[in-house]
N, C-alpha and C positions, 0 to 999 in steps of 0.2 A: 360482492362476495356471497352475501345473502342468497342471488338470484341462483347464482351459477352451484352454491349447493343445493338448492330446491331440486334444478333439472336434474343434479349427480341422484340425488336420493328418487327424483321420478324414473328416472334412466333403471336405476339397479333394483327398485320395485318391479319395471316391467319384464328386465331381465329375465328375472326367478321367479315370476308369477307364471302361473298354468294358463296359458290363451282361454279365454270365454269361447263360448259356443255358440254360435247363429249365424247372420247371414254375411256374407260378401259383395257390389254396384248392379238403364233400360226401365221403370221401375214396376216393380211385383207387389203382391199382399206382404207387405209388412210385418214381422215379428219378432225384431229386437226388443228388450226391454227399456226401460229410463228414456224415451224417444232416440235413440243411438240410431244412426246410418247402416244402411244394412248391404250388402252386396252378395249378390249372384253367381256364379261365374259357369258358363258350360266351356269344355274341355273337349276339341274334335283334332284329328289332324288333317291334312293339305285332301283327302280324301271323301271326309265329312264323317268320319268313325271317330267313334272313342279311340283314342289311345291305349295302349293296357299300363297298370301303372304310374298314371300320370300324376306331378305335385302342382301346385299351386304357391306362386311366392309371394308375398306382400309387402312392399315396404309403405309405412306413412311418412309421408312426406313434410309434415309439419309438424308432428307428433313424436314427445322423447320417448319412442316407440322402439324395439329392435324389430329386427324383419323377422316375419314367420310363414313356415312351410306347412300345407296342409296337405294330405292325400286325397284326391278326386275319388268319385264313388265311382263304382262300377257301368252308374247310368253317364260319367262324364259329368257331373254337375258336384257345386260344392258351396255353401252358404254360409255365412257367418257372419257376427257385428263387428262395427269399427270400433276403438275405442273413442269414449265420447268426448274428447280433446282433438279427434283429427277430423282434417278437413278437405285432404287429398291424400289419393294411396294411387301406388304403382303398382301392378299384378301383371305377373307373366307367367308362363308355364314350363313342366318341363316334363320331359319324359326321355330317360337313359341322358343322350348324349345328346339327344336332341331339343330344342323348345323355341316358343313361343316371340313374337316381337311384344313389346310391353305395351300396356293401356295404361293410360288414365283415368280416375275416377274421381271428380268433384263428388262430395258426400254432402249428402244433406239432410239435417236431422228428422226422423222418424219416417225415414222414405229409403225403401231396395232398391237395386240397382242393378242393372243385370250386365256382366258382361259377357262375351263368344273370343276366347280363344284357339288360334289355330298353329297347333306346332308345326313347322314350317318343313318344306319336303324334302327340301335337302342334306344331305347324310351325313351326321357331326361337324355342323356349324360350331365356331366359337365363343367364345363369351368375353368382353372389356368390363373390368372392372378397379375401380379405386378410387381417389380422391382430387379434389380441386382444391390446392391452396396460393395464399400472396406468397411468392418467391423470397419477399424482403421481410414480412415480420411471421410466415407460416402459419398462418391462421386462417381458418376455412373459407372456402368460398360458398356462401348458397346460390343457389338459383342463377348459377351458370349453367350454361346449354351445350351437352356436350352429341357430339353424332358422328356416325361414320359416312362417307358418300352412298347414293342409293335408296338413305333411311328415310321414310314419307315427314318422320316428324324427330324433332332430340329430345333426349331425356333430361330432365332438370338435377340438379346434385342438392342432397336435402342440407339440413342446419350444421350437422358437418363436414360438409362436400365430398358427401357420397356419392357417387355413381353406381348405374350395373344398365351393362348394352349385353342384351340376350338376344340370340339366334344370328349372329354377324357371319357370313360368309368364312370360309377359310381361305388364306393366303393374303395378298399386299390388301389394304384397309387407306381409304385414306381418312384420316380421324382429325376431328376439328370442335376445338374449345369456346366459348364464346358469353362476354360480359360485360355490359357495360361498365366504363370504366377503365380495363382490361385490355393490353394489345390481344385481338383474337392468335389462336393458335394454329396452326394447319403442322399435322406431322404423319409420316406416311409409316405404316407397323405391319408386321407380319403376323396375321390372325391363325392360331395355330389349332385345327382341327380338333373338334370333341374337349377342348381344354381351356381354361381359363386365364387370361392374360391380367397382370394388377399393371394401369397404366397410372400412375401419380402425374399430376400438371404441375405446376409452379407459375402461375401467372404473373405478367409484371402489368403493375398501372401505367396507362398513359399519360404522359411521355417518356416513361421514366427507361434510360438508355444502358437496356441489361437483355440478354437470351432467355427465356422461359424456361424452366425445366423439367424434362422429360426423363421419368425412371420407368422400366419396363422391368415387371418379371413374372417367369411363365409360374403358376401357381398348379401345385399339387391335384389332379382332380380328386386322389381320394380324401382328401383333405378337405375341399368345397364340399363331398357328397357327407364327408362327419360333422360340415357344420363349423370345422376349428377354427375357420377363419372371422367366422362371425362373433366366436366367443373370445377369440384372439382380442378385436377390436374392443368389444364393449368389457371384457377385464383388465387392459392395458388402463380402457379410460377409468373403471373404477380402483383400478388397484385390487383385481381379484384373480390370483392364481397367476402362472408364471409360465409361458409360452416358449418352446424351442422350435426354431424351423431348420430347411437345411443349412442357410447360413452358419448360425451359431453351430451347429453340429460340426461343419466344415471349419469354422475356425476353430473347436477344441481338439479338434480328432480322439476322442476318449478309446481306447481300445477295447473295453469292454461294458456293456451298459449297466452295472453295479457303479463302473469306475466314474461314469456319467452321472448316474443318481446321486451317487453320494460326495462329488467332490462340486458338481459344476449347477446345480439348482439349489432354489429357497432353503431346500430340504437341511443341508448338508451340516447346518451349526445344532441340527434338532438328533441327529444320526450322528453328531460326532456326543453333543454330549449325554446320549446313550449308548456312548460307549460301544457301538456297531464294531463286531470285525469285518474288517472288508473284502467284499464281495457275499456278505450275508445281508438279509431283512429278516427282522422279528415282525412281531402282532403292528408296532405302530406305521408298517407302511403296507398297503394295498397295489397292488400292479394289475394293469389291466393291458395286453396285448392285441391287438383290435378287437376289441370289448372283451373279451377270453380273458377270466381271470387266470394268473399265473404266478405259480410257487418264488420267492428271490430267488431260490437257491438253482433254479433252471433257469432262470434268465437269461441269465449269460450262454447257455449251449443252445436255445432256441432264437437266440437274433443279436444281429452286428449291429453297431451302431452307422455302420455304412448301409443298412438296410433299411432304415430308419428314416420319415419322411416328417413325421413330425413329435414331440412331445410335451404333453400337459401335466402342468403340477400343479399340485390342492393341498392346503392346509387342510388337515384335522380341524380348524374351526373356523376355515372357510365354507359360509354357505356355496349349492352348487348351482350351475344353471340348471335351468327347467329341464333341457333335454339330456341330460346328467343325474337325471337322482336316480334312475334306475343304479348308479355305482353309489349311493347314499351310504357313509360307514363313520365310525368317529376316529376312524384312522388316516394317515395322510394318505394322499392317493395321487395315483401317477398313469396314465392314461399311456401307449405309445401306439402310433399310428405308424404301420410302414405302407409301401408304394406300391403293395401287392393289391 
């Protein structure tokens, strides 16, 4: 119990912590501090140009680290330190709709690393991403191999059987799971253009005589380019802030997004006993309409809740994530994302 709150309090430090500054993996002059691993990364596409635009993504892979995005400079190049607990990171690229196959980076203390990125030339490729768990007690799988046909190499799923397969083809995929221990998987998907697929596995051990399971669902891109998805996960796992997707939207059908606010999130026992009339907000709640802040009392005539792609809710004394403090207030706050 001890161990497993350590990582929840490493987890939600790194969360809401400001990313350090320096380098990213070839190796170069050196200039981390504390001897930290340092990495490189140049950013070309299929022609040998910068990209205009371009991000950089990072996940560590053994590290109770969240993934972070950085923006490529203008020369294409982008450097920074690992934190000095990890010891493998995954980096890929992106630019618009398009990006990068991912690297690997064995880190190794007080040594750069260089890596070459190259966004791939074909014209809104897809993206796989989600989870590996045991089908029978659901509990993460690491260091299962997952890959589509084609790919030189697969990508491993970190301490919570994470994945993410960038620059995948569009159209039929043939995707394949893989663990020892684990009947392997083979399941054939439809990779859909420019957008993000969440594929979840459900592994069964061997021998044990049961179908693996397979959940597909095509995911929001304006949602992956806000980041929701990533803060979805690591606030479920700490118990921070309260997530709506289109499911839950579809199963309540609210007819008006006041009616939403105040009956069907966290919010609704703090707004009843403030005695709110409804379809108004006073001072204690904040709305943010893709990132536009926005009056209560207009809500309701600038968007449906059928237009509605995703929403975020924040306690008043919930701290926020990193990439959220720019909405910093001691007021509850409620984020809404639509599809536009």
């Amino acid at each position: 119990m001890m161990q497993r709150s350590l990582i929840a309090s490493a987890a939600l430090a790194a969360l809401y912590a400001l990313p350090g500054a320096g380098e990213l993996a070839g190796q170069e002059t050196h200039r981390c501090d504390d001897d930290r691993a340092g990495i490189r990364v140049t950013v070309l596409d299929a022609t040998g140009t910068v990209p205009a635009r371009a991000d950089v993504r990072v996940r560590w892979a053994d590290a109770v680290r969240s993934p972070a995005r950085h923006g490529v400079g203008d020369d294409g190049h982008l450097s920074f330190c690992a934190p000095g607990d990890a010891m493998k990171a995954t980096v890929w690229a992106e630019a618009g709709d398009a990006a990068s196959e991912q690297a690997y980076v064995e880190l190794t203390p007080g040594r750069t690393s260089a890596v070459e990125l190259r966004i791939l030339g074909e014209a809104n490729p897809g993206r796989l991403e989600g989870r590996v768990f045991d089908a029978v007690t659901g509990d993460p799988i690491a260091i299962a191999a997952v890959t589509v046909a084609g790919r030189p190499t697969p990508v491993e799923t970190d301490r919570w059987g994470r994945y993410i397969l960038t620059g995948v083809p569009a159209g039929a995929a043939e995707f394949e799971v893989r663990r020892m221990g684990y009947e392997p998987l083979r399941h054939t998907l439809n990779v859909k253009s420019g957008l993000t697929t969440q594929v979840d596995i459900g592994l069964v051990a061997d021998p044990v005589e049961m179908e693996p399971i397979v959940a597909t669902t095509i995911r929001s891109s304006r949602l992956v380019s806000e980041g929701f998805y990533e803060r979805q996960f690591w606030g479920e796992m700490l118990g921070v802030g309260e997530f709506l997707t289109p499911e839950y939207l579809e199963r309540w059908r609210p007819m008006r997004m006041s009616q939403l606010i105040e009956q069907f999130t966290i919010l609704r026992p703090r707004l009843v006993r403030a005695g709110r009339t409804p379809g108004t907000f006073g001072d204690c709640l904040q709305v943010y309409l893709d990132s536009m802040h926005v009056e209560g009392p207009l809500l309701n005539s600038i968007v449906l809740p059928s237009e509605v792609a995703g929403v975020e809710v924040y306690r008043a004394t919930t701290a926020l994530p990193t990439d959220l403090m720019r909405f910093q207030s001691r007021c509850n706050l409620v984020l809404i994302w639509t599809g536009r």
